[in-house]
C-alpha positions in Angstrom: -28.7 250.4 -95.5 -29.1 253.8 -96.8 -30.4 255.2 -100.5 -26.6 255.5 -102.2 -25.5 252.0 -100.4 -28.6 250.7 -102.2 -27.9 252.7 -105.5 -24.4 251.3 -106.2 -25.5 247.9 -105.7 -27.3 248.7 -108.8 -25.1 251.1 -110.6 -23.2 247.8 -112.1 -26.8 246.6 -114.0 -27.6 250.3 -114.6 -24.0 250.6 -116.3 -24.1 247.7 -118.2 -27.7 248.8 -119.9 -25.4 251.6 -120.3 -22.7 249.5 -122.2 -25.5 248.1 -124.7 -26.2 251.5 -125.4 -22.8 252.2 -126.4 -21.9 249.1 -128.5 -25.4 248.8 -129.9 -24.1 250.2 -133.7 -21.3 247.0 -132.9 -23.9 243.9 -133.7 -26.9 244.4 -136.4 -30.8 244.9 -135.2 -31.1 240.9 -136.3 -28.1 240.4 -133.9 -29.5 241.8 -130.9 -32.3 240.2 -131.5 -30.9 236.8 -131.5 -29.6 237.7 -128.5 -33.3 238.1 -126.6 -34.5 235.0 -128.2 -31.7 233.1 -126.8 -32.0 234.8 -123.6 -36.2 234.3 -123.5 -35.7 230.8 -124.6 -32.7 229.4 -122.9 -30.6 231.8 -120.6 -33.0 233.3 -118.0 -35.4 230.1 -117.5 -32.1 228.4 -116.2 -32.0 231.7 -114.3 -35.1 230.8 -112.9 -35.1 227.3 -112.3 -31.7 227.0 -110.9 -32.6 230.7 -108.3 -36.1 228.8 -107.5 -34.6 224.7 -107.1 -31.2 225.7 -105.4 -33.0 225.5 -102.0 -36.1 224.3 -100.2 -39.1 226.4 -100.7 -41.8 226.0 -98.3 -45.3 226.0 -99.5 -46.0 228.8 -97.1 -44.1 231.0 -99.5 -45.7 230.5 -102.4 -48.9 230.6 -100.1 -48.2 234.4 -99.2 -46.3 235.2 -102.4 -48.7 234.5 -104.9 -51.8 236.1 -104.1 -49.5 239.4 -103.6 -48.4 239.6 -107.0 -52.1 238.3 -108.3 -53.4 241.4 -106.8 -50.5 243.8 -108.0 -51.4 242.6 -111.7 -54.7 242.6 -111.6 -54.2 246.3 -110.4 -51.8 247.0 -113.1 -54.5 246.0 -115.8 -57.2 248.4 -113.9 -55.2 251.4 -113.4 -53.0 250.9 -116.8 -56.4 251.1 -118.5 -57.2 254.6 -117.3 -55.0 255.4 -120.2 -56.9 254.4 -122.7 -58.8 257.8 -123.7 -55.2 259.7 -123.9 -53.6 256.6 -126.6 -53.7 255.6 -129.5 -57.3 255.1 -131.4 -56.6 251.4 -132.1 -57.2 249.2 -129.7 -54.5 247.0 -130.7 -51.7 249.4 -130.5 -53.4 250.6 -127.2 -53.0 247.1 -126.1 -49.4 247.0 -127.1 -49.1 249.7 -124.4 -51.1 249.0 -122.2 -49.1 245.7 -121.1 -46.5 248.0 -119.7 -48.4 249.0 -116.6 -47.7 245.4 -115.3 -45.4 243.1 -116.9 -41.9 243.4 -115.2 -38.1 243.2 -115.9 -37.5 239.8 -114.5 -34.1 240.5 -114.7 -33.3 243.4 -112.7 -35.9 242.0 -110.0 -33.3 239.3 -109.7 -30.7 242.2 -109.3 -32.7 244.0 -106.8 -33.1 241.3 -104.4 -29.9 240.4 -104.4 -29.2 244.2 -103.4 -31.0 243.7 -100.4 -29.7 242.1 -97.0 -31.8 239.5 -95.7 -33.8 238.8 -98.8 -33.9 235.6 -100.6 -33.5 236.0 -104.5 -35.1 232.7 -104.1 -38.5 234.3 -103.3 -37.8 236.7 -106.6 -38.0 233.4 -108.4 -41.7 232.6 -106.9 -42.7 235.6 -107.4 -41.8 235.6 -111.0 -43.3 231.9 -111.3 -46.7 232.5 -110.0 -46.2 236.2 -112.2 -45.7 234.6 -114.9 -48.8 232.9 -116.3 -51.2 236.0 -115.2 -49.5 238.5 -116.7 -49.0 236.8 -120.2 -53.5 235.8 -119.7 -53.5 239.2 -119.0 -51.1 240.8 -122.4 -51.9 238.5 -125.0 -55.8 238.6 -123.8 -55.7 242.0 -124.3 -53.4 241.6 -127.5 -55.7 239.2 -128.9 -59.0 240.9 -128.4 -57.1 243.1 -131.3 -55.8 240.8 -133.3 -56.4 237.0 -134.7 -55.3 234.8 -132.2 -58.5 232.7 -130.6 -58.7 231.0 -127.8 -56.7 227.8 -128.5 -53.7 230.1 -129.7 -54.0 232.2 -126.5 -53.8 229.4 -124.7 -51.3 227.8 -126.1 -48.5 230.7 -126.2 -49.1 231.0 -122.7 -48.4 227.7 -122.0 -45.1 227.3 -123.3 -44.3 230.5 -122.1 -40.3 229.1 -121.0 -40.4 231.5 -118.2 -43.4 229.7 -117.1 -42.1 226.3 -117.5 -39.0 227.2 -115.8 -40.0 229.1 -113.0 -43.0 226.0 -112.2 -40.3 223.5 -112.6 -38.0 225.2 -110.1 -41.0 225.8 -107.5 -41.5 222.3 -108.0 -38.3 221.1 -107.1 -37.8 223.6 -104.4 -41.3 222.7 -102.5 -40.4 218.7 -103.0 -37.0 219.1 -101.2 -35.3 217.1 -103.7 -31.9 218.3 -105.2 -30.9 218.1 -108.2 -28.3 216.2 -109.6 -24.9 218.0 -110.1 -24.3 216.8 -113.6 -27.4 218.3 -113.8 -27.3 221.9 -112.1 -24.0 222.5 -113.2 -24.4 223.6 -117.1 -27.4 225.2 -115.6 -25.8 227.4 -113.3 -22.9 228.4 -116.3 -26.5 229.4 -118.1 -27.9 231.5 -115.4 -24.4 233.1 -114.9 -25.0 234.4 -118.5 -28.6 235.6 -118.2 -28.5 238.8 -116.6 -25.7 240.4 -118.4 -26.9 239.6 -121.4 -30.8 240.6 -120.8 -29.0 243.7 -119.5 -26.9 244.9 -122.1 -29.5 243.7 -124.8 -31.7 246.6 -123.2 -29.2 249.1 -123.3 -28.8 247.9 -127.1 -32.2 248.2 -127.7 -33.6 251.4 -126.0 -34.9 254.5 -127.2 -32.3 256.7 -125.4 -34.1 259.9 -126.2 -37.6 258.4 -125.0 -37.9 260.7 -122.1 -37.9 263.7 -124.4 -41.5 261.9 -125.5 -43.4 261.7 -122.2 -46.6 262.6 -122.7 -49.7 262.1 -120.4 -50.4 258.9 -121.9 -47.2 257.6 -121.2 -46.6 259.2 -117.7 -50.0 257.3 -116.8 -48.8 254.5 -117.9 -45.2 254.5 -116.3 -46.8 256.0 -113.0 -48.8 253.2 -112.5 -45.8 250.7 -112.7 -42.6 252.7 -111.1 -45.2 254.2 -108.4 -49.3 253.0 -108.0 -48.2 249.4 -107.7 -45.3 249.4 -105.1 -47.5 252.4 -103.1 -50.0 249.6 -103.0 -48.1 246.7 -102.0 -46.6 248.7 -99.3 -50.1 250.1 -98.4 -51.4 246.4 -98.5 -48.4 245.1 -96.2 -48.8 248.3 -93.3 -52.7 247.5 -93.5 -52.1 243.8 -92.8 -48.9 244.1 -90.3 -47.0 242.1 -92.4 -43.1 241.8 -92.5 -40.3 239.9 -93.3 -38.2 238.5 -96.6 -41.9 238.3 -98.4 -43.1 241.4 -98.2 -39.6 243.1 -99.2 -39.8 240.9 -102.5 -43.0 242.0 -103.6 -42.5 245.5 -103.0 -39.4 245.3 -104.6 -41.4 243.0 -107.6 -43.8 246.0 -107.9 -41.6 248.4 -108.4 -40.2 247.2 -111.0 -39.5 248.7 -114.5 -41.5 246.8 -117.4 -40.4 244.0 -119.2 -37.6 244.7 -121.9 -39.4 242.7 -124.3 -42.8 244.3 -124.3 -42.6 245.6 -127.2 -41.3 242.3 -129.4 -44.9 241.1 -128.2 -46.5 243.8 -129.3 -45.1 243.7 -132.9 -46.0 240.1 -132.9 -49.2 240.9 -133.1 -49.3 243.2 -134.9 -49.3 246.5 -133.1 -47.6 249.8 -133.5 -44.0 248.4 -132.1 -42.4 251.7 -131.6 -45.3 252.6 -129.2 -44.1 250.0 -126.7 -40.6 250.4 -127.0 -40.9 253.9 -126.3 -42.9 253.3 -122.8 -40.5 250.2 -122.1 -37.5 252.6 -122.5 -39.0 255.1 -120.6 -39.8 252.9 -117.2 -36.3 251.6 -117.5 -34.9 255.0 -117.6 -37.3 256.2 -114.8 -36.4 253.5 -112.9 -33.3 254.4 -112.1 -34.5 256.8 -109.8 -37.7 254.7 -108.4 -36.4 251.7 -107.9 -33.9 252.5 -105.2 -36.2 254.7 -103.3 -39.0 251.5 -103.3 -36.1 249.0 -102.1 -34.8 251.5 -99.2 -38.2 251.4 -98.1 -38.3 247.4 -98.7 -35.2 247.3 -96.4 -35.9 249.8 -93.8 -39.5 249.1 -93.0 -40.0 245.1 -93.8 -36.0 243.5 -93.6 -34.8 246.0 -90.6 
């Protein structure tokens, strides 16, 4: 699989955040942000549940999944906070910024996989499961320590995190070998269909298209350590170990990643400068489109082939 076969299997998500772009004056701001709440709260966890119960999961996968992206976060939240001398003077709009060096576009990471041959979007789902909980200890920790939420509120808004809950729920079901009832799955599935279109488009809608104009060193730290610090290390980590396979491919391709599309809704909710974040999300996206690719040829050639 060469670099342009692996590019137009993601021009179509790359043309529909183009789309949102276009059509964003079409729907008000309040619009589009119904649109990601209904997406956060109801579309992409049956995303997640349906790609992670649609078929056995063996608890050797999470096993060799998890720790992978543990370590890839954790180095996210060390490397992102190099930063933190070139930003912004308060800590809490640092921190809105500073959650972009490891959260991730759930999303097109679903998109990616698929992409490949001989990956499993199935092990995207795990990956985004046991991602998940870390990275939201990890950005409203760090959110928090700026604002008012204590401990019990922390807690709490990671907990019902529905990516969380959905992506645990699946993993569940997958590892226990049961399916799940038809009746069940099916208005599930007619969900999921809907997800990534709609996350899609929504970022296109939503994104600074002149952010690149605005990179600065703070920012070029920041998407440097997301687009190409995190899949160098996983690929480092995988040569160093002699690992292969389906596994390794998915988390390379989960650290290259772009940042989440919804950084910056978090950061405003508490309380920090908004258009900080949205500016670093729309730049990763945008940057993407050239690292992404190059990270999943190398997922394909060196760890699927």
């Amino acid at each position: 699989m060469t670099f342009w076969v692996i590019l137009a299997g993601l021009m179509p998500s790359f043309a529909l955040v183009g789309l949102g772009g276009l059509v964003r004056a079409r729907l008000s701001v309040t619009a589009w942000q119904g649109l990601d709440r209904l997406n956060f709260e109801i579309l992409f966890p049956a995303l997640l549940f349906v790609a992670a119960s649609s078929r056995p999961i063996e608890l050797s996968a999470v096993a060799a999944v998890a720790p992978a992206v543990w370590a890839l976060l954790a180095a996210g939240l060390v490397a992102g906070y190099g930063a933190r001398r070139f930003g912004p003077e308060r800590f809490l709009d640092f921190a809105g910024a500073w959650q972009t060096a490891w959260r991730f576009n759930s999303a097109l990471g679903i998109v990616a996989v698929g992409a490949l041959s001989g990956a499993d979007p199935a092990l995207m789902a795990v990956a985004i499961g046991m991602a998940v909980p870390l990275a939201n200890v990890f950005a409203v920790s760090a959110l928090s320590r700026g604002g008012s939420l204590g401990a019990w509120g922390t807690l709490r808004r990671i907990a019902l995190n529905p990516f969380l809950m959905a992506s645990l729920a699946g993993v569940a079901v997958g590892v226990s070998g049961f399916g799940v009832p038809a009746l069940v799955l099916a208005p599930l599935e007619l969900l999921a269909v809907a997800a990534i279109p709609i996350a899609l488009i929504s970022v296109g809608a939503t994104m600074n298209w002149g952010a690149l104009a605005r990179l600065d060193r703070f920012s070029a730290i920041l998407c440097g350590v997301k687009l190409v610090l995190l899949p160098s290390l996983g690929v480092g980590g995988a040569l160093l170990l002699g690992a292969t396979g389906p596994y390794v491919a998915v988390v390379v391709v989960f650290a290259a990643l772009p940042t989440a599309s919804a950084a910056h809704v978090l950061a405003s909710g508490f309380g920090a400068d908004r258009e900080i974040a949205a500016t670093l999300v729309a730049q990763s996206t945008l940057l993407s489109a050239l690292t992404l690719p190059v990270w999943m040829l190398v997922a394909q050639t060196v760890f699927l082939s």
